[in-house]
C-alpha positions in Angstrom: 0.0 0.0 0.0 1.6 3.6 -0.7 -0.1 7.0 -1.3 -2.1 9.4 0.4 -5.0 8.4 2.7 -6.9 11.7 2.9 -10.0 12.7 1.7 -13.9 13.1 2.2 -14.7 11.8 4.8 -11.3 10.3 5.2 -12.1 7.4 2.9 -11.2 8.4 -1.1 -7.6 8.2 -0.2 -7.9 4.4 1.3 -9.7 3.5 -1.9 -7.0 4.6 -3.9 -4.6 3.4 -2.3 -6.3 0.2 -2.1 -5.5 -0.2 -5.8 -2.1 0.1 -5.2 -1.7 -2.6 -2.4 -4.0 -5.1 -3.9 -2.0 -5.0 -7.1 1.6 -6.2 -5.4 0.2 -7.6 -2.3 -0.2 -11.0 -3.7 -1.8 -14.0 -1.8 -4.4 -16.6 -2.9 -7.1 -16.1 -5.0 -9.5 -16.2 -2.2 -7.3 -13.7 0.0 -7.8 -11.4 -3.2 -11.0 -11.9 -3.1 -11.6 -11.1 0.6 -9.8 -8.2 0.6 -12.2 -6.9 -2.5 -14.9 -7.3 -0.6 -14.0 -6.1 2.4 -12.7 -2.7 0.4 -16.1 -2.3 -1.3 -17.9 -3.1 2.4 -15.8 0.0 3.6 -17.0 2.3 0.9 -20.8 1.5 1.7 -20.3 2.2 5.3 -18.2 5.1 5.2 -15.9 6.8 7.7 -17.9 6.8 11.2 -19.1 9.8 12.7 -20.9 11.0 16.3 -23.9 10.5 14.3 -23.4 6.8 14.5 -24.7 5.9 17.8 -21.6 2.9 18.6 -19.0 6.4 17.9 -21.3 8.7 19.6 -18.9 10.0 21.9 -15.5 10.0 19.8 -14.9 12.4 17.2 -13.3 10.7 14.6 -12.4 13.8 12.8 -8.9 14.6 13.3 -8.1 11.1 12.6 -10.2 11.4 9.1 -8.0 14.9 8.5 -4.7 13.7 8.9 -2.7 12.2 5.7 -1.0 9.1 6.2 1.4 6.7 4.0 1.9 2.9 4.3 4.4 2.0 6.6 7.7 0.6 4.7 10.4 -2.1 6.3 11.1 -2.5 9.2 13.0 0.0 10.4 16.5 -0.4 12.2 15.5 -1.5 15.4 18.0 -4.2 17.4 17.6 -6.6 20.2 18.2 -3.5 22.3 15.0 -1.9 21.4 12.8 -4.9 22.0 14.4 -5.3 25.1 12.2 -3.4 27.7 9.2 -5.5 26.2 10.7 -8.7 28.3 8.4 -10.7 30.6 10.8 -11.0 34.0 10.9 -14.6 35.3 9.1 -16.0 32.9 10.8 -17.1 29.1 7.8 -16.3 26.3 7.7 -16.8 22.8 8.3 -13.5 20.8 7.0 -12.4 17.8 8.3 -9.1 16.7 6.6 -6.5 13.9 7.8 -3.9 13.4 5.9 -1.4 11.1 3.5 -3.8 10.3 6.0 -6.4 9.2 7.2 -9.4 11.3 11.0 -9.4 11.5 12.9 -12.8 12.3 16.3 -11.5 13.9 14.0 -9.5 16.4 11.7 -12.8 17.5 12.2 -16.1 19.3 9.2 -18.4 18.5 10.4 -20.9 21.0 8.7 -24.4 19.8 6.6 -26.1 22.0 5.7 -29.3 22.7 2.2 -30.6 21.5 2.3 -29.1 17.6 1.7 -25.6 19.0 2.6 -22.8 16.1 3.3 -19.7 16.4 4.7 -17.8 13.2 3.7 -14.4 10.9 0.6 -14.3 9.3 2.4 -14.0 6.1 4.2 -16.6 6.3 1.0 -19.1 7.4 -0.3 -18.4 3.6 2.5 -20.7 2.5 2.4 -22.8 5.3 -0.7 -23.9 7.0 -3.0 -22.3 4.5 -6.0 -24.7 5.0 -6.2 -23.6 8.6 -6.6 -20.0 7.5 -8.6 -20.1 5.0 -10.9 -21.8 7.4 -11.3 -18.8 9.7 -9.5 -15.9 8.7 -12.3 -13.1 8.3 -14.8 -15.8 9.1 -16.6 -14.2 11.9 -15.9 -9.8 12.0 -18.8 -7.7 12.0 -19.0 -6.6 8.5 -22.6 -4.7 9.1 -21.2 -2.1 11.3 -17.5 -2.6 12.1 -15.7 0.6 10.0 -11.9 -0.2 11.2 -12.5 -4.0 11.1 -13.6 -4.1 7.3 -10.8 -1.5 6.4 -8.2 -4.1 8.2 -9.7 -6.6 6.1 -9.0 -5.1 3.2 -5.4 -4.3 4.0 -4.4 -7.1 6.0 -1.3 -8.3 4.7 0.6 -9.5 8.1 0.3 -10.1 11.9 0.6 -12.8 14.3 -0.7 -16.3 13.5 -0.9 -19.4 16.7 -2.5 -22.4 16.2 -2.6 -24.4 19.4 -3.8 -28.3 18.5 -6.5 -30.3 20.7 -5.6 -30.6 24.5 -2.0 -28.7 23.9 -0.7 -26.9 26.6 1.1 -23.3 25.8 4.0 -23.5 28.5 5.3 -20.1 27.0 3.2 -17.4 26.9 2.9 -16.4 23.1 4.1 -12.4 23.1 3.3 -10.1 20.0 5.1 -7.2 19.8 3.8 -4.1 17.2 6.0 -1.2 17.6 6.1 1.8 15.0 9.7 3.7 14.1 10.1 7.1 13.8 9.4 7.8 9.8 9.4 10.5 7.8 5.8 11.3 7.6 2.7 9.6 9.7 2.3 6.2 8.6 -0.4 3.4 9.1 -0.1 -0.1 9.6 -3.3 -2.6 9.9 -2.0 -5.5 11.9 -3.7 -8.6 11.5 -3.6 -11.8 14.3 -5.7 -14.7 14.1 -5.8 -16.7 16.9 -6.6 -20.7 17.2 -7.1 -22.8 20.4 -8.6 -25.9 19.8 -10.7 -28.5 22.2 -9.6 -28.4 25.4 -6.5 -26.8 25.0 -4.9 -24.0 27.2 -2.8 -20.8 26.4 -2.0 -17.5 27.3 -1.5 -14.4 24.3 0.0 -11.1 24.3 -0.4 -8.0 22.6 1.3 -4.9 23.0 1.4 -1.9 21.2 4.5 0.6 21.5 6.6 2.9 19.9 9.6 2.0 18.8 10.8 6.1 18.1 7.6 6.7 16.3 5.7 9.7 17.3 2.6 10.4 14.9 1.2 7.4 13.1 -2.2 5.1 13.2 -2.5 1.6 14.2 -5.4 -0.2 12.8 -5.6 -3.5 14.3 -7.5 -6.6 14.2 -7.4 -9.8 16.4 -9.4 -13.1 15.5 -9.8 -15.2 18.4 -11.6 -19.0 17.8 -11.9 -21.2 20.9 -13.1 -24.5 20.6 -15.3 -26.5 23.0 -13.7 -26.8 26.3 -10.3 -24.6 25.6 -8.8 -22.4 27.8 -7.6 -18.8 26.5 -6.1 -15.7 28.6 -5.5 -13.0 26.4 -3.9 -9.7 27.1 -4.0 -6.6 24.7 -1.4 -3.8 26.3 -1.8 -0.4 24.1 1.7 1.8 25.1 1.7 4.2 22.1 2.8 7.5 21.7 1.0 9.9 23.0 0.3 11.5 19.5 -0.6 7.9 18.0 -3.7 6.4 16.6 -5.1 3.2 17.9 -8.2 1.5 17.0 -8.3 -2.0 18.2 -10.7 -4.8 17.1 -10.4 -8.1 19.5 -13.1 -10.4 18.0 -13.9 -13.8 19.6 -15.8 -17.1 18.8 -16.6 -19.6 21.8 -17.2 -23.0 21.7 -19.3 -25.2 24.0 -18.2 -25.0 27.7 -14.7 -22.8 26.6 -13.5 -20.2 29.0 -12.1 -17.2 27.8 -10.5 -14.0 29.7 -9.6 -10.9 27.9 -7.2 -8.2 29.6 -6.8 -4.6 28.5 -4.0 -2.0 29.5 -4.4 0.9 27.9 -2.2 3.6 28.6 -0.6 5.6 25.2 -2.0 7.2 22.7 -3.4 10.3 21.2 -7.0 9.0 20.5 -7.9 5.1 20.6 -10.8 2.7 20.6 -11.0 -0.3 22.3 -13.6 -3.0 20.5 -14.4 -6.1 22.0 -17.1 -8.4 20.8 -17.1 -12.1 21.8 -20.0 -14.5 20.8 -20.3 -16.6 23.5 -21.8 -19.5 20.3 -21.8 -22.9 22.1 -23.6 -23.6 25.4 -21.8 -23.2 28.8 -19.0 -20.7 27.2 -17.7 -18.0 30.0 -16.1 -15.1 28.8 -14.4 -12.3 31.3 -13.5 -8.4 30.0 -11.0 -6.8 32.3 -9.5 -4.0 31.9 -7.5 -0.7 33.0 -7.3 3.1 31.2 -5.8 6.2 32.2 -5.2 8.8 30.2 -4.0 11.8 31.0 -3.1 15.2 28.9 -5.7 15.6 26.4 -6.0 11.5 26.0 -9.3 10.0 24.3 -9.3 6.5 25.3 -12.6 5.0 24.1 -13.5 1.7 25.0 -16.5 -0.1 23.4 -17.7 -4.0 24.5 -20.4 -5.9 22.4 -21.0 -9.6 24.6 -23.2 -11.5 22.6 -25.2 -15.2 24.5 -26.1 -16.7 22.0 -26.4 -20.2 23.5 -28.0 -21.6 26.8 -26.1 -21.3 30.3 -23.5 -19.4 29.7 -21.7 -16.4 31.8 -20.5 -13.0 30.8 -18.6 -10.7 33.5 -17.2 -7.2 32.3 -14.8 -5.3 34.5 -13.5 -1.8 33.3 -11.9 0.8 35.7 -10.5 4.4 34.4 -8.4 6.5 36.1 -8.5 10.0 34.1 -6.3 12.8 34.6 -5.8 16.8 33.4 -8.0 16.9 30.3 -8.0 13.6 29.4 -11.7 12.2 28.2 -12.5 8.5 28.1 -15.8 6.3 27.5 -17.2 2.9 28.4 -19.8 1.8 26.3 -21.0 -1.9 27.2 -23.5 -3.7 25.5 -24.7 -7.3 26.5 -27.4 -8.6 23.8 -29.4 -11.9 25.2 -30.7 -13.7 22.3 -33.7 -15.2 22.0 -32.2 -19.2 22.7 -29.9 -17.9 25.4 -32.0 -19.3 28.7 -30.1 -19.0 31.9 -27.8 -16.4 30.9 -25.8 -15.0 33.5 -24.2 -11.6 32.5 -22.7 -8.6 34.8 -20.8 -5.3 33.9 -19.0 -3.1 35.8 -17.4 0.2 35.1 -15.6 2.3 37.9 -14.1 5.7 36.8 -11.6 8.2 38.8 -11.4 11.8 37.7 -8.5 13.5 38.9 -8.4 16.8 37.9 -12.3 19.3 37.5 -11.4 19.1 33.7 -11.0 15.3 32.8 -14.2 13.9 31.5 -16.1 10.2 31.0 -19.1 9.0 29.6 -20.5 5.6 30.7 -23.2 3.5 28.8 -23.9 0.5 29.8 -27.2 -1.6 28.5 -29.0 -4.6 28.4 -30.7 -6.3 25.0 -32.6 -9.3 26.4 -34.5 -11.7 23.6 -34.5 -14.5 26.7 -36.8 -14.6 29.4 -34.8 -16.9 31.8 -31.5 -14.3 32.9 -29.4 -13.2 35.1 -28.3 -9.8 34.1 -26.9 -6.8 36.2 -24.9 -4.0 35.1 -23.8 -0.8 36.7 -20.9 2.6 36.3 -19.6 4.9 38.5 -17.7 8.2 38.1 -16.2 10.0 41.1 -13.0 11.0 42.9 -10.8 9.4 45.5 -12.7 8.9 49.1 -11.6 12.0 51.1 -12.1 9.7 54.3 -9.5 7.0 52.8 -7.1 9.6 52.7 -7.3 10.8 56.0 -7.4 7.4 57.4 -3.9 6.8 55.6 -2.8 10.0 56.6 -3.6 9.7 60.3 -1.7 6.8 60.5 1.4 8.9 59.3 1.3 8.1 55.6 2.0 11.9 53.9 -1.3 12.7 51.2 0.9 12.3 48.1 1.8 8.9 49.1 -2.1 7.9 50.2 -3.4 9.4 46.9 -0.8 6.7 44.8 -1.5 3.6 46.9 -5.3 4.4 46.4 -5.2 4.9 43.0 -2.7 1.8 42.5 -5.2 -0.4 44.5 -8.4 0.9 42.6 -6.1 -0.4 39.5 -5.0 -3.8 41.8 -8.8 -4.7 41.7 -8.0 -5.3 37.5 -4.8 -6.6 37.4 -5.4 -9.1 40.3 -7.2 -10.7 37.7 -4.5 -11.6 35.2 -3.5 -15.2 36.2 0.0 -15.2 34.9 2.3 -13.9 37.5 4.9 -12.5 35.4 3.0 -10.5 32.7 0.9 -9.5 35.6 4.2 -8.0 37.3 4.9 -6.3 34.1 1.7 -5.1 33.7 1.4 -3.9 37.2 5.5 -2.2 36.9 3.7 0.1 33.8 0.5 1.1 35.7 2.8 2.1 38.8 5.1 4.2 36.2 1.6 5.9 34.8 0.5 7.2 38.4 1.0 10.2 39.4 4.3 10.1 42.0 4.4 6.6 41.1 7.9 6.2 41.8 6.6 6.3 45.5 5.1 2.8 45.3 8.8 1.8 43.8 10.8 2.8 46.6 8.1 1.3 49.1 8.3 -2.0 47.1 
C-alpha cells in the first residue's frame, strides 16, 4: 500500500490506495478476493461519525483529516530496542513486527511441545493455508465494524498461533507491534488470528509501543476461535505514543463450555478505541473483560464492549476501571445482547471511573438487549473521585497525602490486574500502571 490516505470523509484516499496494495500484495485467489470485498464493504459504510450511535462519543475527525502513508520495512531497530518488552521470570515466545512487518532477527518463537505454532501471518499463507482459509475473516462484524472491514481489506501481516487439541502453551505467546520514527505519519493494519482448539490452554499477548515513532495510526484486528472446552487468557497492552492512533478490534468465537478472559491496559496514545465483541456461540461458554485506562493530557481513550449469548447457560462478566487525569476524556460503552435461545444467561458489567483533575471527563453507557426470558443480568458505572475519608485514614496513621493518593489509586487499579493469572506478565503489567500514576515512583521505593 503507498499513497495518500486523505480525503472526504477520510475514505477516497484508502480507496485509492487500495488499488495500489491489492495489485503487489499478492496471496491466494480467495485472499484477493476477501480483501475486494472487504474494500467495497468499507466504501458502503463510510468513515464513522458521532452520528453513529456505537461512535457517539468519539470524534473521529482529526483522525479522518490527517494524511498518512503505508508503513515501509522494518526500520532499524536491534535486540536492544525490544528489550524493555521482556516478561521477568518468565521465558515467552516473541514475535516481533515492526511497522507492520514481522522481523525474524527481532523474535524467538520458542517451539513447544504438543504441535503448537506460532509464526507471521504472512508466512501461514504458504504454510498452514487450510487452517486460515478456514477462519481468517470468518466471523468480523462486517454490518457495522468501519476499522475491522478497512483491516480486512489491508491485512497483509500479523501474528498467526495455532494451538492443537488438548495442547498446553508453557510459553506465553508475546506479539510485539512497535512503529519507528518515519518521515511522515504512517499506518499499519496489523492482522492476528488466533486458534485454540478443544480443550486446549494458552496464554496471548499483545502490545502496542513505539519504537521512536511519534505520529502514526495503528489499525488493528485480532481473531480469536476457541473451541469447545479450551482455555484462553489474552492480554491486549496499548503503550503508544502519545500522538498515535489506535483503533483495536479483538473479536472472539466460543465453543461449548470454553472459557475465555480478555485483559486490557491501555495507557498511550493520542485518540484510541478499544472493540471487544465475543460470541459466546456454544452452550456453557464463560467469557471475562478486564481492563484498566488512564489517560491523562488531552487522551481520548474510548472503550467499546459488544457480549453476545447466544447459547444456553452461559456467563458474561465485564470489568473496566479508568483513572482519568488533566484533560483527558475516556468512554465505556457496554452492550450485552441476550438472544432469544440464550436461557439462563448470567451476565454482569462493571465500570468504575476516577477523575482526577475538574477538567477530565467520562461517559458511561452501559445496557441490556434481552431476547430470553430466563436471565441473570446486572450491570452498573460509577464516576467520582478518591474517598476524602480514605485519605485521611492513611494519613492519620502517618502516611503523607501524596503517598495515600498513589496507593489508592494503585489499589483501585489492583482490583483489575489481580485478575491476570499469569504472575509474570501481571508483574509487568502492574511495573507500567505504577510508572503511569501520578508520584508513582513512591510505590517503587516502598516495594
Amino acid at each position: 500500500m503507498s499513497g495518500k490516505l486523505k480525503g472526504k470523509g477520510g475514505l477516497e484516499g484508502y480507496l485509492e490506495a487500495f488499488k495500489r496494495f491489492q495489485n503487489g500484495a499478492g496471496g491466494p485467489s480467495w485472499l484477493r478476493d476477501v480483501r475486494q470485498a472487504a474494500i467495497q464493504r468499507s466504501a458502503e459504510l463510510g468513515f464513522p461519525t458521532v452520528r453513529d450511535e456505537h461512535w457517539k462519543f468519539t470524534n473521529l475527525a482529526p483522525l479522518a483529516k490527517k494524511t498518512f502513508r503505508a508503513a515501509s520495512g522494518g526500520g532499524k531497530i536491534t535486540l536492544d530496542d525490544v528489550a524493555p518488552f521482556v516478561f521477568r521470570g518468565q521465558e515467552s515466545a516473541r514475535l516481533v513486527f515492526v511497522n507492520g512487518r514481522y522481523v525474524e532477527e527481532l523474535s524467538d518463537p520458542c517451539a513447544q511441545p504438543g504441535g503448537v505454532i506460532a509464526c507471521s501471518l504472512a508466512q501461514s499463507l504458504g504454510t498452514h493455508k487450510e487452517l486460515v482459509e478456514q477462519h481468517l475473516a470468518k466471523h468480523l462484524d462486517y454490518e457495522r465494524d468501519f476499522f475491522a472491514v478497512l483491516n480486512t481489506a489491508f491485512m497483509a501481516d500479523g501474528g498467526f498461533v495455532y494451538v492443537p487439541a488438548r495442547a498446553l502453551v508453557q510459553r506465553p505467546i508475546h506479539l510485539v507491534f512497535g512503529t519507528t520514527k518515519t518521515s511522515s505519519p504512517v499506518v499499519t493494519h496489523p492482522r492476528n488470528l488466533i486458534m485454540v482448539g478443544e480443550a486446549a490452554e494458552a496464554a496471548i499477548v499483545e502490545e502496542y509501543v513505539s519504537l521512536g515513532g511519534d505520529e502514526y495510526f495503528t489499525n488493528a484486528v485480532s481473531e480469536l476461535v476457541v473451541d469447545e472446552g479450551a482455555v484462553l487468557e489474552h492480554y491486549r497492552v496499548e503503550r503508544e505514543s502519545e500522538r498515535a492512533y489506535n483503533i483495536g478490534t479483538v473479536r472472539v468465537q466460543q465453543g461449548r463450555g470454553s472459557n475465555v478472559t480478555c485483559h486490557g491496559v491501555f495507557l498511550g496514545g493520542a485518540l484510541v478505541r478499544n472493540n471487544m465483541h465475543p460470541v459466546l456461540a456454544g452452550e456453557g461458554a464463560e467469557c471475562v473483560l478486564n481492563g484498566v485506562f488512564m489517560p491523562r493530557g488531552r487522551q481520548h481513550i474510548d472503550n467499546f464492549m459488544w457480549v453476545e449469548h447466544a447459547s444456553p447457560h452461559c456467563g458474561s462478566r465485564q470489568y473496566y476501571n479508568g483513572i482519568l487525569d488533566d484533560k483527558a476524556s475516556g468512554v465505556f460503552s457496554g452492550r450485552i445482547i441476550v438472544h432469544k435461545d440464550a436461557q439462563k444467561t448470567d451476565a454482569k458489567q462493571t465500570n468504575r471511573n476516577l477523575l482526577l483533575s475538574d477538567e477530565a471527563q467520562m461517559d458511561s453507557k452501559p445496557q441490556l438487549e434481552i431476547y430470553a426470558d430466563d436471565v441473570k443480568c446486572t450491570h452498573g458505572a460509577t464516576i467520582g473521585q478518591l474517598d476524602d475519608e480514605a485519605i485521611f485514614y492513611l494519613r492519620s496513621r502517618g502516611i503523607a497525602a501524596e503517598t495515600a493518593r498513589t496507593l489508592l489509586l494503585f489499589g483501585f487499579a489492583a482490583e483489575n490486574l489481580e485478575r491476570m493469572r499469569e504472575e509474570p506478565i501481571r508483574r509487568y503489567v502492574e511495573d507500567l500502571v505504577t510508572g503511569r500514576l501520578p508520584r508513582g515512583e513512591i510505590l517503587k521505593k516502598l516495594s
